[in-house]
C-alpha positions as CSV (number, residue, x, y, z in Angstrom):
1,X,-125.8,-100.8,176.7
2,X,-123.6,-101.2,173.7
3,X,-124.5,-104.5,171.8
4,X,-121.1,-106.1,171.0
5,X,-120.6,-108.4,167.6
6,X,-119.3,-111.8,168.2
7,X,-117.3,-113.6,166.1
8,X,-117.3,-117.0,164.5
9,X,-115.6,-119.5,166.5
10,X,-113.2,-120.3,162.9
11,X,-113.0,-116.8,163.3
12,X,-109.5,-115.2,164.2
13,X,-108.1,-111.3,164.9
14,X,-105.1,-110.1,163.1
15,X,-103.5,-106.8,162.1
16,X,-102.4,-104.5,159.2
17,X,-98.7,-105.3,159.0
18,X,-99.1,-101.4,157.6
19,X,-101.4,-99.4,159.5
20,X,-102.1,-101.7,162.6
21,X,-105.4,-102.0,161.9
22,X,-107.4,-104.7,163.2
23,X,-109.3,-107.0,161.1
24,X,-110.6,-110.5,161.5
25,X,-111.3,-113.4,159.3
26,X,-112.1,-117.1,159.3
27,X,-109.1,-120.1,159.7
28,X,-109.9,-121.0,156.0
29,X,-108.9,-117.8,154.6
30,X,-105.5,-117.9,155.7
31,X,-102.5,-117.0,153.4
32,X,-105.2,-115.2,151.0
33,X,-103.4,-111.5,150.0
34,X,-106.5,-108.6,151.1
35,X,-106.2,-105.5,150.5
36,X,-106.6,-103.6,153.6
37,X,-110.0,-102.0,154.1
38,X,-107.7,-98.9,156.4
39,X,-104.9,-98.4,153.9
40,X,-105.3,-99.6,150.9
41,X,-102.0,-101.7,151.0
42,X,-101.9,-105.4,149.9
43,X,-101.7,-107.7,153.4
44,X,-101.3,-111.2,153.4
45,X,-103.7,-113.1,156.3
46,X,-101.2,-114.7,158.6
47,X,-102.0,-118.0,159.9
48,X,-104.2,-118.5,162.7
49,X,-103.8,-118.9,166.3
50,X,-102.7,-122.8,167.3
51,X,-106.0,-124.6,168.2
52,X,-107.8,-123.9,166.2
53,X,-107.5,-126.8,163.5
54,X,-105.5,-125.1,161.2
55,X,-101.9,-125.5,161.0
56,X,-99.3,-124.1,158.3
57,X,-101.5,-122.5,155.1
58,X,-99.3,-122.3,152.4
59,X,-99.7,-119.0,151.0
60,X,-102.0,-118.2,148.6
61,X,-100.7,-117.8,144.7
62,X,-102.1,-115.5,142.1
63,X,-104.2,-111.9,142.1
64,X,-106.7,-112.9,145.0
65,X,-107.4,-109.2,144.9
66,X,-108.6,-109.3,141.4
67,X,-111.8,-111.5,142.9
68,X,-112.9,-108.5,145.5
69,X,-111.7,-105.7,144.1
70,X,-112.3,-102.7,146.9
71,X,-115.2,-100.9,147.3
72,X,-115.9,-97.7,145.2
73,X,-113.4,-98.6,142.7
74,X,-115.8,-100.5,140.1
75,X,-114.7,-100.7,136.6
């Protein structure tokens, strides 16, 4: 039997505007710019789904990136 991960209920699925790959993230982080873990590419989170208390996020400004730089790429 395959044990399947449940998400967060502020938790919400998106996709790579890029590679279509899925990702997930909480309602708060919405509008942040990620770098894809797939392709490498800068995405911006979209906003979530309605209902879930989140409206409109105005995107985020600023190198959000800079914070969580990708893994196996340390300076």
């Amino acid at each position: 039997m395959m044990k399947r991960k449940t998400m967060n209920t502020n938790e919400f699925k998106f996709y790579c505007s890029h590679c279509d790959q899925p990702l997930q993230c909480e309602a708060q982080f919405a509008g942040r710019q990620i770098q894809c873990p797939a392709c490498q590419l800068l995405i911006r989170i979209p906003n979530p789904p309605a209902g879930m208390g989140f409206t409109q996020v105005q995107p985020e400004s600023g190198r959000t990136w800079d914070t969580h730089p990708p893994k196996g790429n340390q300076a």
